[in-house]
C-alpha positions as CSV (number, residue, x, y, z in Angstrom):
1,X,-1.0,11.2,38.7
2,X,-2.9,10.6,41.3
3,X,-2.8,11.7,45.0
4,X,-5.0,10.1,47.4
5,X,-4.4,12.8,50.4
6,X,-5.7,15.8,48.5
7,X,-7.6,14.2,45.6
8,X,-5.7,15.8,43.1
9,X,-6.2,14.3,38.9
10,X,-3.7,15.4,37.0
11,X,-4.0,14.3,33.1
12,X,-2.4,14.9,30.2
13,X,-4.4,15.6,27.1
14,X,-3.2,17.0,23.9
15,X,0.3,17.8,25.5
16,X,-0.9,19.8,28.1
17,X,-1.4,18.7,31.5
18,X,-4.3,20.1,33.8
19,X,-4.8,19.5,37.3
20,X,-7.7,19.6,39.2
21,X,-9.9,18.6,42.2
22,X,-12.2,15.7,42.4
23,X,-15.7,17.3,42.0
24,X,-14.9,19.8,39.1
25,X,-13.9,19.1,35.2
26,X,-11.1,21.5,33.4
27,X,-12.5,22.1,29.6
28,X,-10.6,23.8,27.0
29,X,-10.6,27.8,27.0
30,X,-11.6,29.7,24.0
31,X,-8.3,30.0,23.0
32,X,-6.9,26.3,22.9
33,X,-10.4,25.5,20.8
34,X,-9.6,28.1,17.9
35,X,-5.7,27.3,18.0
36,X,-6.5,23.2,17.7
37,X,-9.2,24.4,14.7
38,X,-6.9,27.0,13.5
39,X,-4.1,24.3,13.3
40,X,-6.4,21.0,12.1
41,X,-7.6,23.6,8.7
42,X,-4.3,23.9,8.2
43,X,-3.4,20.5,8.3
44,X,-6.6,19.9,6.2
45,X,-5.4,22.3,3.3
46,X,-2.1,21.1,3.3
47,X,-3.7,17.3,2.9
48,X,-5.8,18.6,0.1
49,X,-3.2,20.1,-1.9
50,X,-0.8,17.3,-1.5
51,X,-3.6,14.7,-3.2
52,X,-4.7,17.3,-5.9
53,X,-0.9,17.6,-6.5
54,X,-0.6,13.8,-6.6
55,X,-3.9,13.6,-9.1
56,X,-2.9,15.8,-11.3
57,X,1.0,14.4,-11.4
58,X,-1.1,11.5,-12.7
59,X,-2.8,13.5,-15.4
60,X,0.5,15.2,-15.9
61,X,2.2,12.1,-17.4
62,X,-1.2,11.4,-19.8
63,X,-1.4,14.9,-20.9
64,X,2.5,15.0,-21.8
65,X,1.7,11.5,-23.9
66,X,-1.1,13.5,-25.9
67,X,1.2,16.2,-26.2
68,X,4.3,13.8,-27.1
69,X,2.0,11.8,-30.3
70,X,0.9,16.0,-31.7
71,X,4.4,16.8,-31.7
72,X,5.6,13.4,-33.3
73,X,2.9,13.6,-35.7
74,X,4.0,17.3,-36.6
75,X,7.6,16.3,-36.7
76,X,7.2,13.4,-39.0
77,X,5.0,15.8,-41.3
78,X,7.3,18.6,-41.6
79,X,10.5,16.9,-41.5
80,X,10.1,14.0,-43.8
81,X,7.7,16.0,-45.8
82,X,10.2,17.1,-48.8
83,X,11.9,13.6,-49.1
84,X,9.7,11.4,-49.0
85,X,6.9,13.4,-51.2
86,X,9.6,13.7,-54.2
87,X,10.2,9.4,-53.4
88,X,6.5,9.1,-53.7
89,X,6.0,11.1,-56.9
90,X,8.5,10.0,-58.7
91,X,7.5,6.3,-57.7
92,X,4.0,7.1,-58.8
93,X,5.0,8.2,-62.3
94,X,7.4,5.7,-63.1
95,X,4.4,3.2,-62.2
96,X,2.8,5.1,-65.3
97,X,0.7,7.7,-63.4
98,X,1.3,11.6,-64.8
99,X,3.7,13.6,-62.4
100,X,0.5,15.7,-61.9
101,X,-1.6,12.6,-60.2
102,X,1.6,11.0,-58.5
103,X,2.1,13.9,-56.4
104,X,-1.4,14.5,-55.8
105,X,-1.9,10.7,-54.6
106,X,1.3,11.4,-52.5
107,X,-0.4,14.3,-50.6
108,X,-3.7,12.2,-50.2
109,X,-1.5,9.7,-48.1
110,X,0.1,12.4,-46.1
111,X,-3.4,13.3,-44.9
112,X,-4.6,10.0,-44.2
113,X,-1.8,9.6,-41.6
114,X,-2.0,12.7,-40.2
115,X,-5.7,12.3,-39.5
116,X,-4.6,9.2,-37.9
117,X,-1.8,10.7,-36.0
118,X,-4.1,13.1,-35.4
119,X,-7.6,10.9,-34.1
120,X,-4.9,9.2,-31.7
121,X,-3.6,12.4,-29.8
122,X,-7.4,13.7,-29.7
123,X,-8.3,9.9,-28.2
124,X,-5.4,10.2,-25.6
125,X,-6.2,14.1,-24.2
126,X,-10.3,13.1,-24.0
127,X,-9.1,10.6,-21.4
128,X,-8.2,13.7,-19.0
129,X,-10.5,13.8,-16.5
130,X,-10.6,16.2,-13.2
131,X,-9.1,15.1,-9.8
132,X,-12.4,13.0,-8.6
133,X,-11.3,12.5,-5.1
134,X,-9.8,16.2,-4.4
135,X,-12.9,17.0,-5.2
136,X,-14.6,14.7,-2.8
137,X,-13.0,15.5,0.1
138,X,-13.0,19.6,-0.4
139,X,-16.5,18.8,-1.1
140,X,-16.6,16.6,2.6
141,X,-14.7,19.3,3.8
142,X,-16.8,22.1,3.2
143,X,-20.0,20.3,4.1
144,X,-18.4,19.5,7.8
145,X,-17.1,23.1,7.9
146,X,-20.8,24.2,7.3
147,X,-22.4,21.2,9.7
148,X,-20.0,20.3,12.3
149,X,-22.5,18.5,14.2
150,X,-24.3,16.6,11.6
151,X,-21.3,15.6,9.7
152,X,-19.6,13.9,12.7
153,X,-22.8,11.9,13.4
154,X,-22.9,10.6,10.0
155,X,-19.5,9.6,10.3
156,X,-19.8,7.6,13.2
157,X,-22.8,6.0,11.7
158,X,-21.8,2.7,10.1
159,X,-23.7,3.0,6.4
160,X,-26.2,0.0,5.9
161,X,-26.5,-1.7,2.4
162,X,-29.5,-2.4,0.6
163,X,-29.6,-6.1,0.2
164,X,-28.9,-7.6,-3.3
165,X,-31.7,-7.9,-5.2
């Protein structure tokens, strides 16, 4: 608002409203600056923890897959284990082989799936990798929390290319 009689400015900044005369500036007290900091790291931890919570949801659903093809490949070992062992051995020596060999062929082929089973739940769980941009931005974070000053300016500094080669 503004009054030509008196020269009064009044603005409104940040919800607040300050009024003052032509030749003089108001600037934030001491207080208002550590309640707007005080209030922006709070918004900033709550950001960081809702994307590491979104990353790792991510990972959540991979890790549970891995998890899923160990305790499929366990399940399928143990439960079918007695059935189909006595199947195999008897199929082995009625095909001519000694009950002694059958059975021991029949446990060679139960290893070579597991190992399979196995190598496929090991490929799945070394895809887990660590929340690349939580880290990023705590990292950003704590480097403008250190620098202030130097971190806005190279914020605001538009970031030149090399040109292709």
């Amino acid at each position: 608002m503004t009054s030509l009689e008196g020269e009064t400015v009044t603005s409104v900044s940040n919800g607040r409203s300050t009024t003052s005369g032509s030749s003089t500036t108001s600037e934030p007290s001491l207080g208002d600056l550590v309640a707007t900091a005080t209030r922006d790291m709070s918004l900033l931890v709550r950001q960081e923890i809702e994307l590491a919570k979104a990353e790792l949801g991510r990972q959540a659903i991979s890790a549970g897959l891995g998890a899923a093809f160990l305790a499929v490949a366990g399940g399928l070992a143990f439960c079918s284990l007695i059935a189909v062992t006595i199947f195999f051995g008897e199929l082995f020596t009625w095909a001519g082989l000694e009950r002694f060999w059958s059975y021991l062929v029949t446990a060679g082929m139960y290893l070579l799936i597991a190992g399979g089973l196995g190598l496929l739940a090991k490929n799945r769980l070394a895809k887990l990798k660590p929340p690349a941009r939580t880290l990023q931005t705590v990292k950003d974070d704590v480097a403008f929390l250190r620098h202030p000053t130097s971190a806005v300016r190279a914020a605001a500094e538009p970031a030149t290319e090399a040109p292709p080669a």
